[in-house]
C-alpha positions in Angstrom: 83.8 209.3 36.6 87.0 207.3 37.6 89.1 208.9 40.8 92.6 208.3 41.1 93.5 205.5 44.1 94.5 206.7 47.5 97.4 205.7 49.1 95.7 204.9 52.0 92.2 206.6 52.8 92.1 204.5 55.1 93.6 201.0 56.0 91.0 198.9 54.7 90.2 200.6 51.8 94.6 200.7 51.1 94.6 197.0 51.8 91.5 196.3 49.5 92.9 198.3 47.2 96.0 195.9 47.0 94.5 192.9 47.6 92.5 193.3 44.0 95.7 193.9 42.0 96.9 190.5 42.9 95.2 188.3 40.1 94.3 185.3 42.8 92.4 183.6 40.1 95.9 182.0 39.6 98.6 180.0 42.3 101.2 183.2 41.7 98.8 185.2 42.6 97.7 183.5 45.4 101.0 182.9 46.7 102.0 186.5 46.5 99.0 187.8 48.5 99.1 185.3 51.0 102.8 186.7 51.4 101.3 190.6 51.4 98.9 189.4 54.1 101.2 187.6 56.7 103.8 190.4 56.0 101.2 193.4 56.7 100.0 191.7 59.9 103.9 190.8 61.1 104.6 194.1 60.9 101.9 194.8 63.3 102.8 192.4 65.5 100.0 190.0 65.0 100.6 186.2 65.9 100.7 185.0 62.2 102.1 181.8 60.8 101.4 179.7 57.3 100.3 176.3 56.4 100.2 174.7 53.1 97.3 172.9 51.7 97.4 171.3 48.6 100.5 173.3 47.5 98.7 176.8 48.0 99.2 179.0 51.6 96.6 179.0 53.8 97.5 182.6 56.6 96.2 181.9 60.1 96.7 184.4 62.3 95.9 185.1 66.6 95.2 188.1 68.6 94.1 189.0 71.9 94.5 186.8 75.3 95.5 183.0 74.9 92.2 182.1 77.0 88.7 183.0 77.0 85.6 182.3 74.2 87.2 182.3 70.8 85.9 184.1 67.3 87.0 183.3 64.2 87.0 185.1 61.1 87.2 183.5 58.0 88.2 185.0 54.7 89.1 184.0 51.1 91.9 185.1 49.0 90.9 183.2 45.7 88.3 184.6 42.6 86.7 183.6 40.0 88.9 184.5 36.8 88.4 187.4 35.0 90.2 189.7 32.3 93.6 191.3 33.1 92.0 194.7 33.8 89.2 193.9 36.5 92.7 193.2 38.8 93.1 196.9 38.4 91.0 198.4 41.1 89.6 201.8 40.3 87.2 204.0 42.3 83.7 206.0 41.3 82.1 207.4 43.8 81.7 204.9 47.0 82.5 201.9 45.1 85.7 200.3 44.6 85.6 198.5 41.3 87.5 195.1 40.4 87.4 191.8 40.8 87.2 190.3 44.4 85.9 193.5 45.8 82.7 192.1 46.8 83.2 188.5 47.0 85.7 188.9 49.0 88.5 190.9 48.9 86.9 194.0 50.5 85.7 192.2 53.4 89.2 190.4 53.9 91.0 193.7 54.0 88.5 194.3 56.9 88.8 191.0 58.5 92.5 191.7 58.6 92.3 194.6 60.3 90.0 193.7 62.8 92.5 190.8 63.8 94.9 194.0 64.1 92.5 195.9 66.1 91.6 192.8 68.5 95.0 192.7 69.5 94.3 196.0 71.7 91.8 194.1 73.6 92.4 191.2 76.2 89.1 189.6 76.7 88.2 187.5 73.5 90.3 185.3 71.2 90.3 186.7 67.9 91.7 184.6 64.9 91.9 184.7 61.7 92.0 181.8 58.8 92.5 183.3 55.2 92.2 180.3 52.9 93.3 180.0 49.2 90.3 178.2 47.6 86.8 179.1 48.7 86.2 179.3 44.7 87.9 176.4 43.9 86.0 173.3 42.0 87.7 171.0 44.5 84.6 170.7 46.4 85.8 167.5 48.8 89.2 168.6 50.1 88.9 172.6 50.8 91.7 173.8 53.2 88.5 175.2 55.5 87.4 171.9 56.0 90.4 170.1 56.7 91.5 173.0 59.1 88.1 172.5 61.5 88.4 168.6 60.8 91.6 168.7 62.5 90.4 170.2 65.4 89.7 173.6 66.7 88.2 175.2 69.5 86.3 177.5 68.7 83.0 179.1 69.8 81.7 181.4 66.8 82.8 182.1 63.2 82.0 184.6 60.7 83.0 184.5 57.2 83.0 187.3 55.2 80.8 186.7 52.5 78.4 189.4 50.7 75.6 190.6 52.7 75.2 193.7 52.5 75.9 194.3 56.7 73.4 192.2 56.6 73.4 188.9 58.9 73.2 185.7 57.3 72.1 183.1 59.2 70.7 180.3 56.6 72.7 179.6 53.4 71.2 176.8 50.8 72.2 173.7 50.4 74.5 172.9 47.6 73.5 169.4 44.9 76.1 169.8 42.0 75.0 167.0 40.0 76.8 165.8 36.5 73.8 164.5 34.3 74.9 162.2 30.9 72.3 162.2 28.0 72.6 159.8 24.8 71.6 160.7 21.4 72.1 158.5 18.7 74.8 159.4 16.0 74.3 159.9 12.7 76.5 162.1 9.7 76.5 166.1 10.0 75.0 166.4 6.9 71.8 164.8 7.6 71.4 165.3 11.4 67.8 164.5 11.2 68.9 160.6 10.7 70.2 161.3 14.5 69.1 162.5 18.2 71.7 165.3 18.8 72.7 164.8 22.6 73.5 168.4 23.1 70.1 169.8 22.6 68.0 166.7 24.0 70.1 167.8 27.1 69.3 171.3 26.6 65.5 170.2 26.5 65.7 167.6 29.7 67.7 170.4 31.5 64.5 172.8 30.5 62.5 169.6 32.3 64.2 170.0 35.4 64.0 173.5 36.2 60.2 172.8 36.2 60.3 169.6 38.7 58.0 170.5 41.9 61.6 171.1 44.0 62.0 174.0 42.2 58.6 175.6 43.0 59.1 175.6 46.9 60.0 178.1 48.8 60.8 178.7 52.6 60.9 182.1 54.9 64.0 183.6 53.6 64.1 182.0 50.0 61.7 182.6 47.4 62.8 179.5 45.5 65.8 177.4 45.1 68.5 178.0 42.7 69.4 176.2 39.4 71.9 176.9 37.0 73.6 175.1 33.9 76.6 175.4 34.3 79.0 173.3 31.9 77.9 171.3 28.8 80.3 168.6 27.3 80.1 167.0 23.8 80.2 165.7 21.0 83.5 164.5 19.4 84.0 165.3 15.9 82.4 168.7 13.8 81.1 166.0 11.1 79.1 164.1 13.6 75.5 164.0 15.2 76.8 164.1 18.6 75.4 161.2 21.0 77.0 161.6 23.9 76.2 165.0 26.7 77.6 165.5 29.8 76.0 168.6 31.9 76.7 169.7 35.1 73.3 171.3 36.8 74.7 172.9 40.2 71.3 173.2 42.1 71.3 175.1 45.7 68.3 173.4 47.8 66.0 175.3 50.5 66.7 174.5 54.3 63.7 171.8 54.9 64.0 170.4 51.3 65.3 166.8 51.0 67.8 166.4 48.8 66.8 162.2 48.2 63.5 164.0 47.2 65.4 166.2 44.3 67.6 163.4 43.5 64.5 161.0 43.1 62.2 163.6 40.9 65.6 164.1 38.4 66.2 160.2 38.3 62.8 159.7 36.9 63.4 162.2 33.8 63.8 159.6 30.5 67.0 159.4 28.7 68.9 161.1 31.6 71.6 159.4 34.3 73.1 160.8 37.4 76.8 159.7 36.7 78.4 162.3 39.8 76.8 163.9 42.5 78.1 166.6 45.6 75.8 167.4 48.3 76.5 170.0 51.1 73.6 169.9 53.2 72.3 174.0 54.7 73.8 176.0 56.6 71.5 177.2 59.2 72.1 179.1 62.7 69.9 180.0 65.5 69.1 183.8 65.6 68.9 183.5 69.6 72.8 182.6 69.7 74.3 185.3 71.9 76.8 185.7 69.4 74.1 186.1 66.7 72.7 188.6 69.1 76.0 190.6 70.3 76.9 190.6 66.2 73.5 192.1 65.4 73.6 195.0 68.1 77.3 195.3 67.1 76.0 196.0 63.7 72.8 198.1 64.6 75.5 200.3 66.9 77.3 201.7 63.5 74.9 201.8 61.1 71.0 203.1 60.2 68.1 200.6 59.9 67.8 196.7 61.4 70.7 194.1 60.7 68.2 191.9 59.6 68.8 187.8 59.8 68.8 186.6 55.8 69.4 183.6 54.0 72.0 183.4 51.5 71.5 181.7 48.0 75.5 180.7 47.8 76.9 178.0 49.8 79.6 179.1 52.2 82.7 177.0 54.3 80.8 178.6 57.0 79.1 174.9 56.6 82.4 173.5 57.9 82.5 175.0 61.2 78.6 174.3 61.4 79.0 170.4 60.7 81.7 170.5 63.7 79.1 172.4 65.6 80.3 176.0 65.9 77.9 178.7 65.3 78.6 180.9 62.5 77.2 183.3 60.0 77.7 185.1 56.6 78.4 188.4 57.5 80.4 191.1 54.8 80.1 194.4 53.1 77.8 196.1 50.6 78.1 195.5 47.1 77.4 194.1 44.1 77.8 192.5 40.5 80.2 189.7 42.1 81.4 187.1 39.8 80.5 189.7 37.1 82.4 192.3 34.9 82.0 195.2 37.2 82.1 193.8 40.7 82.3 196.8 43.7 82.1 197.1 47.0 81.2 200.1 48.9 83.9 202.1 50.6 81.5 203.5 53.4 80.4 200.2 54.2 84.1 198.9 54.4 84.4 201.5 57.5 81.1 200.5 58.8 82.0 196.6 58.8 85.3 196.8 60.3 83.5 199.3 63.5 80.6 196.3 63.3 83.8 194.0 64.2 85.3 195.8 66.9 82.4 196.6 69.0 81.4 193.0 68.9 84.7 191.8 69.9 84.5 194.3 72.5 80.8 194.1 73.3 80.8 190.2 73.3 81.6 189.5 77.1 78.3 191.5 78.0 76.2 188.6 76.2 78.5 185.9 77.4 77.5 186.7 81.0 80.4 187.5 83.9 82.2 184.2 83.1 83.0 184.9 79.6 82.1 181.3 79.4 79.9 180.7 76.0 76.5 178.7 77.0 76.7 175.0 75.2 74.4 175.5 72.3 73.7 173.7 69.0 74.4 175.1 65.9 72.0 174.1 64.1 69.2 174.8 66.1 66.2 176.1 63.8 
């Protein structure tokens, strides 16, 4: 059964609960949570200023000393869109239902208010980046990746994503690929005079989900990922169509080569790569002390292992790795995102947010006396 929404149950819960309402599938919506966010943490206290990127806010904000290692926490505003009534959140049982409560809005609600709780603490650097466009198609100029391309001194990051308190130390690699296939025309009334473009692509798709790529597998990854996931053509209703464009949006194993994939698509007949995006793995050593303090951190608040997992979705956690700075997937428990019924778990909002805080406060411990962080690489297997 539904329950009626607390006012605040507690703050993370309250600010996830608010954060939902705010339809951030859209640049209002955006706008006016990135406004919530920077005016719930001034309020607090918190160093907090804005940046724009591509005419949408980007919230960056600092706590704890102004020297020693520094820990980044990276969160998303933006969703996928959805209908009018998944941005009313609603609660049954332990889950808080609505879109963005998964992936990510619950986690950011936490994130924030670990940057709040940091600022109690004067040993570790503590900021947070909440970006506008983690979902966004714009692929080659996310706000993430111009932010860490600019410069930044960090020593760890840890975005948000789903994981179920889980840590995630691999994520596959990302090969979004637009595919054109050409059928010959021919009058709608006798389509068998023509080769209709939309199904031969539907067929040559069919063709690549059975290329060897696809049947590999690795030690957190079962298989790699391949999905359909826009078709394009055909220009008139009276027309064998002979022109399809399909986007395939492949995510690739760590130790696949994407040349390889690339190479076993290009010899299908009748099919031509006309736009490709490649974002190579994202992959983090388990023995990083910050792995290691994150994983006791986590261990310290909850039941059971926090096991090291691979994640099928691409992250920007890839842009802090390319500028090599360790960091992980790390969020809530959940499910259904991008879905109808997306929730996250209340309990597990709690539990995250403690996970946080002792790690912050834990971290110096695994950093030796100095506080110093050890010179490591991030990509290290």
């Amino acid at each position: 059964m539904g329950g009626t929404l607390s006012s605040a149950v507690m703050d993370e819960l309250a600010l996830a609960e608010r954060l939902i309402a705010y339809d951030t599938s859209k640049e209002d919506g955006l706008r006016a949570a990135a406004e919530f966010v920077k005016g719930w943490l001034e309020t607090r206290e918190v160093r907090v200023t804005s940046r724009d990127h591509e005419g949408l806010p980007v919230i960056i904000a600092d706590a704890g000393p102004l020297e020693g290692p520094l820990v980044v926490l990276h969160g998303h505003l933006d969703v996928v869109p959805a209908f009018a009534e998944q941005f009313v959140p609603r609660l049954e049982g332990d889950r808080l239902i609505g879109r963005g409560a998964y992936d990510m809005k619950g986690a950011l609600a936490a994130l924030v208010c670990a940057v709040h709780d940091a600022s109690l603490q004067d040993e570790v650097r503590v900021r947070l980046i909440c970006v506008p466009d983690e979902e966004s198609e714009n692929v080659e100029n996310r706000s993430t990746a111009v932010i860490v391309g600019e410069g930044i001194d960090a020593d760890f990051a840890i975005t948000g994503e789903p994981t179920d308190l889980h840590i995630g130390v691999q994520a596959k690699g990302v090969l979004a690929l637009r595919l054109e296939v050409v059928g010959t025309a021919a009058h709608g009334s006798t389509p068998w005079l023509g080769d209709n473009a939309i199904l031969k692509a539907n067929d040559l798709y069919r063709r690549i989900e059975t290329l060897p790529f696809s049947r590999q597998s690795s030690d957190l990854f079962d298989r790699p990922s391949i999905n359909l996931a826009r078709v394009t053509g055909g220009d008139a209703f009276n027309k064998v169509p002979d022109r399809c464009l399909i986007d395939v949006d492949i995510r690739y194993l760590p130790g696949q080569d994407p040349d390889q994939i690339i190479e076993q698509i290009e010899r299908i007949d009748d099919l031509k790569i006309v736009r490709k995006f490649h974002r190579v793995p994202a992959i983090v050593s388990r023995q990083d002390p910050y792995v290691l303090a994150l994983r006791a951190a986590v261990s310290s608040v909850r039941e059971g292992e926090a096991l090291s997992i691979g994640r099928d979705g691409a992250s920007d956690a890839i842009s802090f790795l390319e500028a090599g700075i360790p960091a992980v997937e790390f969020g809530p428990e959940g499910g259904g995102h991008h879905g109808p019924n997306e929730w996250v778990s209340v309990s597990s909002l709690k539990c995250y947010r403690q996970a946080l805080a002792v790690f912050i406060r834990d971290l110096p411990g695994y950093l030796g006396k100095s506080g110093a962080p050890p010179k490591l690489r991030a990509v290290e297997g």
